[in-house]
MIDOZA-964404 format. One record per residue (C-alpha): residue in one letter; x, y, z. Coordinates in steps of 0.25 Angstrom, whole numbers, always signed. Layout:
+------+-------+-------+-------+
! type !    px !    py !    pz !
+------+-------+-------+-------+
!    A !     X !     Y !     Z !
...
+------+-------+-------+-------+
***
This chain:
+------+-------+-------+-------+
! type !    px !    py !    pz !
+------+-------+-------+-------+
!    X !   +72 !   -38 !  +307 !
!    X !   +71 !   -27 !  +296 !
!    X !   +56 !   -29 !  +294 !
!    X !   +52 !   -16 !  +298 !
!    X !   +66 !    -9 !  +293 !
!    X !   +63 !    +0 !  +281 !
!    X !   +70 !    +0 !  +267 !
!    X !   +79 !   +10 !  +262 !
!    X !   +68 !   +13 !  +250 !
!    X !   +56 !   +15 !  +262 !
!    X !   +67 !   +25 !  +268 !
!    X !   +71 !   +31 !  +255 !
!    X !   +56 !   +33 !  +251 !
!    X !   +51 !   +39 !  +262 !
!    X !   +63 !   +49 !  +262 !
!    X !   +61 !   +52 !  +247 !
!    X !   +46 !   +57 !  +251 !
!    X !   +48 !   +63 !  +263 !
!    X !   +59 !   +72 !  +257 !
!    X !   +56 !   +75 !  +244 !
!    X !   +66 !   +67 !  +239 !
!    X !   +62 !   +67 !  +224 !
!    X !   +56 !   +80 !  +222 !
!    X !   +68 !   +89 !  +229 !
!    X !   +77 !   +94 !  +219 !
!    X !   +93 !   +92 !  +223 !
!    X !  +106 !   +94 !  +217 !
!    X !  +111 !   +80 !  +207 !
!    X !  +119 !   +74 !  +218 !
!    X !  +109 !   +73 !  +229 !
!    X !  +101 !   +61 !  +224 !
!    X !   +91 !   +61 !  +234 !
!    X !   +86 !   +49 !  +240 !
!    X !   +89 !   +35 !  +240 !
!    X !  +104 !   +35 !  +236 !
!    X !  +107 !   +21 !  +240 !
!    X !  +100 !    +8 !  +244 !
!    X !  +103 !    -2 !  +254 !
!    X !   +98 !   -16 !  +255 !
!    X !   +92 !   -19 !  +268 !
!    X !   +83 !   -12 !  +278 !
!    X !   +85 !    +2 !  +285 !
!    X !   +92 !    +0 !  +299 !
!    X !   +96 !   +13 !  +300 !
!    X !   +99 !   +27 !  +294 !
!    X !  +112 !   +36 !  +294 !
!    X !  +110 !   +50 !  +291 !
!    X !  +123 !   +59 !  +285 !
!    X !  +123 !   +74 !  +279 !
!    X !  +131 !   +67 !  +268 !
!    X !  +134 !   +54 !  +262 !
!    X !  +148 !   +48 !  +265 !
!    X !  +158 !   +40 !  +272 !
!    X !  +155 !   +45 !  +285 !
!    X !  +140 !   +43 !  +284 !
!    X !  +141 !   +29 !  +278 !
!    X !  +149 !   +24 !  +291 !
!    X !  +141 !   +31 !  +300 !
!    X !  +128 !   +22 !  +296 !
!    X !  +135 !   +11 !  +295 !
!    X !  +140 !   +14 !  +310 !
!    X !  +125 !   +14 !  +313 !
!    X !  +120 !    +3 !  +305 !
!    X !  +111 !   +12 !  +296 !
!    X !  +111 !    +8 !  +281 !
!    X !  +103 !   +22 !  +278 !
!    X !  +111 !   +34 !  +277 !
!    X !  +103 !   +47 !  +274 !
!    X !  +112 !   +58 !  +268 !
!    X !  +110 !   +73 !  +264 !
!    X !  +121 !   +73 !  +254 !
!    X !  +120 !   +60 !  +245 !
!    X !  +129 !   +49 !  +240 !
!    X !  +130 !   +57 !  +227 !
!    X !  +132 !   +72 !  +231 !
!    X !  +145 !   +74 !  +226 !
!    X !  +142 !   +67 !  +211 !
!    X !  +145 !   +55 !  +205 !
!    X !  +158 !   +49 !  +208 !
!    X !  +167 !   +36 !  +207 !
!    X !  +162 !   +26 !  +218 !
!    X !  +175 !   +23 !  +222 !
!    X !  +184 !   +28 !  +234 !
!    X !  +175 !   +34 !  +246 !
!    X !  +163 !   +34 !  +235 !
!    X !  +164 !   +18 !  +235 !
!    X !  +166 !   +15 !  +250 !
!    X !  +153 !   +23 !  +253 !
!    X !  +146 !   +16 !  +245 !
!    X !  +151 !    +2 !  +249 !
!    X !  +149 !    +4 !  +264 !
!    X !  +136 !    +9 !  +259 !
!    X !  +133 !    -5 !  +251 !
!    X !  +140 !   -13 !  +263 !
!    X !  +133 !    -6 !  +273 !
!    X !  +118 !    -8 !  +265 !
!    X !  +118 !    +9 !  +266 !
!    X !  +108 !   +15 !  +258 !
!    X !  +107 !   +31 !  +256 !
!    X !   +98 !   +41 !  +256 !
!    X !  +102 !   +56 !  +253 !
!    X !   +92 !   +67 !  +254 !
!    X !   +97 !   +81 !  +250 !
!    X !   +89 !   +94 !  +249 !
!    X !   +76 !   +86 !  +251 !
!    X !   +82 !   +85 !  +264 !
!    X !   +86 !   +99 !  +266 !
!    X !   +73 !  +104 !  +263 !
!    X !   +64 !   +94 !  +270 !
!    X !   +53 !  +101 !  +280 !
!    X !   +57 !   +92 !  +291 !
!    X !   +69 !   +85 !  +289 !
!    X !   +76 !   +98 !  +282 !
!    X !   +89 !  +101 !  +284 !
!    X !   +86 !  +116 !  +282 !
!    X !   +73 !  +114 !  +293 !
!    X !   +81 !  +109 !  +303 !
!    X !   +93 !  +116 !  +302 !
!    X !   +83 !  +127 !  +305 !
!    X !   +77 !  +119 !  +315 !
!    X !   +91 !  +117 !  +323 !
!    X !   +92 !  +134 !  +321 !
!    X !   +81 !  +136 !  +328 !
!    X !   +74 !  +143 !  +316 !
!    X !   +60 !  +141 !  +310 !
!    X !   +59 !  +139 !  +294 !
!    X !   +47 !  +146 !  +288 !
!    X !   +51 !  +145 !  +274 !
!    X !   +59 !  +138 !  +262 !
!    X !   +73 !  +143 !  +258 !
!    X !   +86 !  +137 !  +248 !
!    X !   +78 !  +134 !  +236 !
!    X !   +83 !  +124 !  +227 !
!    X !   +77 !  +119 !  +213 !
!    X !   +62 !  +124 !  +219 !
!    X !   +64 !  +118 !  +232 !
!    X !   +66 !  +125 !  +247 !
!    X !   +78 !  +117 !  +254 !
!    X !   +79 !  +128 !  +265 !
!    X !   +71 !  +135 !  +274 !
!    X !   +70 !  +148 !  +281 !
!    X !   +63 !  +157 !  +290 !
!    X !   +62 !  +168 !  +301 !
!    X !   +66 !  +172 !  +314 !
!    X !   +73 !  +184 !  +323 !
!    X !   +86 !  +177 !  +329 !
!    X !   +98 !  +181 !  +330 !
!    X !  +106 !  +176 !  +319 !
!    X !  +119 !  +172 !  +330 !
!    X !  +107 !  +162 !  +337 !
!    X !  +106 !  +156 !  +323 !
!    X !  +121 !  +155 !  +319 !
!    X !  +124 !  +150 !  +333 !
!    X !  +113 !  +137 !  +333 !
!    X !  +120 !  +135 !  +319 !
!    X !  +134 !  +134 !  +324 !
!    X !  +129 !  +124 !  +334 !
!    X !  +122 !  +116 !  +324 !
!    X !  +133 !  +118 !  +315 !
!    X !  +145 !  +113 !  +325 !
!    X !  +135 !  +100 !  +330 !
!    X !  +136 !   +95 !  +314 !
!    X !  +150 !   +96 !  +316 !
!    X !  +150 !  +108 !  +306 !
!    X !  +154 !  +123 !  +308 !
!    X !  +145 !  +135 !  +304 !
!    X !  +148 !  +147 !  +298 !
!    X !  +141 !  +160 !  +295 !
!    X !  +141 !  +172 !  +288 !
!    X !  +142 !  +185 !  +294 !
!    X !  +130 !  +193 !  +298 !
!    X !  +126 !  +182 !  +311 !
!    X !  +131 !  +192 !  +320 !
!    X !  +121 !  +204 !  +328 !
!    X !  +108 !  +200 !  +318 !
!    X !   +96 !  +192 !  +318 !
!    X !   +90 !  +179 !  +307 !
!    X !   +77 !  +183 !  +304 !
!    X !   +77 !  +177 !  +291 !
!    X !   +84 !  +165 !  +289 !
!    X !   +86 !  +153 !  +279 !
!    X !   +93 !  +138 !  +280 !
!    X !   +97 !  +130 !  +269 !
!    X !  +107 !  +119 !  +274 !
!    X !  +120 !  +114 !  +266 !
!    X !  +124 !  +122 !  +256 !
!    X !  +115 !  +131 !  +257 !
!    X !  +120 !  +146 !  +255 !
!    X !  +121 !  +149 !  +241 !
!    X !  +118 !  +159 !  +230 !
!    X !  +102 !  +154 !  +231 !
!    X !  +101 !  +153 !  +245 !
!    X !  +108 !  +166 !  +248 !
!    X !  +101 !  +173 !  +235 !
!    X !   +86 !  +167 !  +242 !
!    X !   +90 !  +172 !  +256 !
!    X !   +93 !  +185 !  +251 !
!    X !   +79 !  +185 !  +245 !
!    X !   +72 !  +179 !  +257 !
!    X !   +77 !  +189 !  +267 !
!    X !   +86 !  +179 !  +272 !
!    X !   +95 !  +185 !  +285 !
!    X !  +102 !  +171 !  +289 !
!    X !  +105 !  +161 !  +281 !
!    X !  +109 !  +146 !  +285 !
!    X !  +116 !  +135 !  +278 !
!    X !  +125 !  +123 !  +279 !
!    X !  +135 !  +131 !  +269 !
!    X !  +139 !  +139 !  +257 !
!    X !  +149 !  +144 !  +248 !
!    X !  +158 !  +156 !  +254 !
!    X !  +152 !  +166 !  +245 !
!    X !  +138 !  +163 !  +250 !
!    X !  +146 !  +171 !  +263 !
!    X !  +149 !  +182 !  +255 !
!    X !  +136 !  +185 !  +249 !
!    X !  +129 !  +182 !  +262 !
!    X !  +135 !  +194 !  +269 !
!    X !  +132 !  +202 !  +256 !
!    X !  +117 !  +200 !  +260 !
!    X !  +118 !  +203 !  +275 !
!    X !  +114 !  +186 !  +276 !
!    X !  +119 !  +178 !  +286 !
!    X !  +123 !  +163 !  +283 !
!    X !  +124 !  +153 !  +294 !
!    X !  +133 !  +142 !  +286 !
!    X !  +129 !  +131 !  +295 !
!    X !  +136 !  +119 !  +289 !
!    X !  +131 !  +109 !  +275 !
!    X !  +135 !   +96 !  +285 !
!    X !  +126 !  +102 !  +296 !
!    X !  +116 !  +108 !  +291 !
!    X !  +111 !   +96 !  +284 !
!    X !  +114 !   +85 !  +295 !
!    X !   +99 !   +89 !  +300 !
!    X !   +90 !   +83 !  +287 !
!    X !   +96 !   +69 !  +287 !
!    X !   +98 !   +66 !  +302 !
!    X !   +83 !   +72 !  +305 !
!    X !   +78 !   +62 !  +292 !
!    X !   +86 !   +49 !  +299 !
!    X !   +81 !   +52 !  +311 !
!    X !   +66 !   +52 !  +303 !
!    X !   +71 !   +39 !  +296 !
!    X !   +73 !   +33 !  +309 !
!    X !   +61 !   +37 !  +316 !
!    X !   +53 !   +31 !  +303 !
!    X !   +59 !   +19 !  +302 !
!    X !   +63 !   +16 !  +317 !
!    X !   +79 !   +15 !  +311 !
!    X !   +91 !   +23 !  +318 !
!    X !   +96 !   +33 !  +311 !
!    X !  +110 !   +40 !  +314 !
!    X !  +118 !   +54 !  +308 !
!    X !  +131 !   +52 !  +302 !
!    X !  +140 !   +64 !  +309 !
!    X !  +148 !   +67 !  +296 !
!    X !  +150 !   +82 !  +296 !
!    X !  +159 !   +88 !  +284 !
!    X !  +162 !  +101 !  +293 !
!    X !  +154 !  +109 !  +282 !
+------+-------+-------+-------+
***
């Protein structure tokens, strides 16, 4: 019956080339790729924004024994498998789980981008790259003549049906976007802000950033549309799921497992 069901290495091979996976550079605890194996066939696959609790019940609610995640089994460092680190990992083994985490190869995939389609789901155009990181473009960017209130009020939409609330600088008020640039997650910082600034950036929209990115953002007349790190990047791993399943005739499911931020 699983003849024609693939392997988790097929799966995990294809997705290494079709993202880059290995020539994409990323912080330490991303660990890109295949992050744990499982025994038997793929019956199905689970997407999550991050790996936890939550998003391990949710494929095994589903029957999957694939979970594709943004944000990795090792994203907070090495720690002690014991406590809520052990009973992930033994429903994962008890479950036959494997998973696969794809990071900024994900964010800054043409197609299955989170940065593409958060601009997609804006309504906006990308003609360009933005957010550089070790070399490489994770964001993108382009032009337009739209009031920046039409923008702001698509994202808060977006925002609320990921479970998340926007925020946003001043400036979105009485002006139009004709330059603008997206960088999902965690993506207002002093080199983001320092290459819109170059760029000729007017609007500005992330998942989040430190308070002080606010601040300096009002010093150069930008706006910043702080549209949530859990939303903003629940549009990569559902869209390659949904690939996966129309690859390899699996089902594929998203695990709703918002953090608010």
């Amino acid at each position: 019956m699983h003849a024609n069901l693939p392997s988790i290495h097929e799966i995990a091979e294809y997705l290494d080339g079709l993202l880059e996976t290995q020539s994409v550079p990323d912080y330490p605890g991303a660990v890109n790729g295949l992050q744990l194996e499982n025994a038997g066939p793929i019956r199905g696959v689970t997407a999550a924004v991050d790996f936890s609790t939550r998003a391990i019940d949710a494929a095994i609610e589903t029957n999957a024994n694939l979970l594709v995640v943004h944000h990795g089994m090792f994203w907070g460092g090495a720690t002690p498998l014991k406590g809520a680190s052990y009973n992930r990992l033994r429903k994962l083994f008890e479950h036959d789980i494997g998973v696969y985490s794809s990071h900024l190869p994900l964010d800054r995939h043409p197609t299955f981008g989170n940065n593409v389609l958060l601009a997609k789901e804006l309504g906006l155009e990308p003609t360009a790259s933005f957010a550089q990181y070790e070399g490489s473009s994770i964001g993108v960017r382009g032009s337009c003549d739209v009031e920046t209130e039409t923008i702001l009020k698509t994202a808060i939409e977006f925002s609320k049906a990921n479970d998340t609330v926007l925020r946003s600088t001043r400036f979105a008020e009485r002006r139009r976007t004709l330059h603008w640039a997206i960088c999902t997650g965690a993506g207002a910082s002093a080199d983001t802000l320092k290459e819109a600034r170059e760029l000729g950036i007017d609007t500005l929209i992330v998942g989040e950033g430190p308070h002080w990115t606010a601040v300096e953002a009002e010093e150069q007349g930008l706006c910043v549309i702080y549209a949530g790190h859990y939303a903003t990047e629940t549009l990569g791993v559902r869209a390659i799921s949904e690939h996966l399943a129309t690859r390899y005739g699996i089902p594929s499911s998203f695990a709703r497992a918002s953090t608010g931020l």
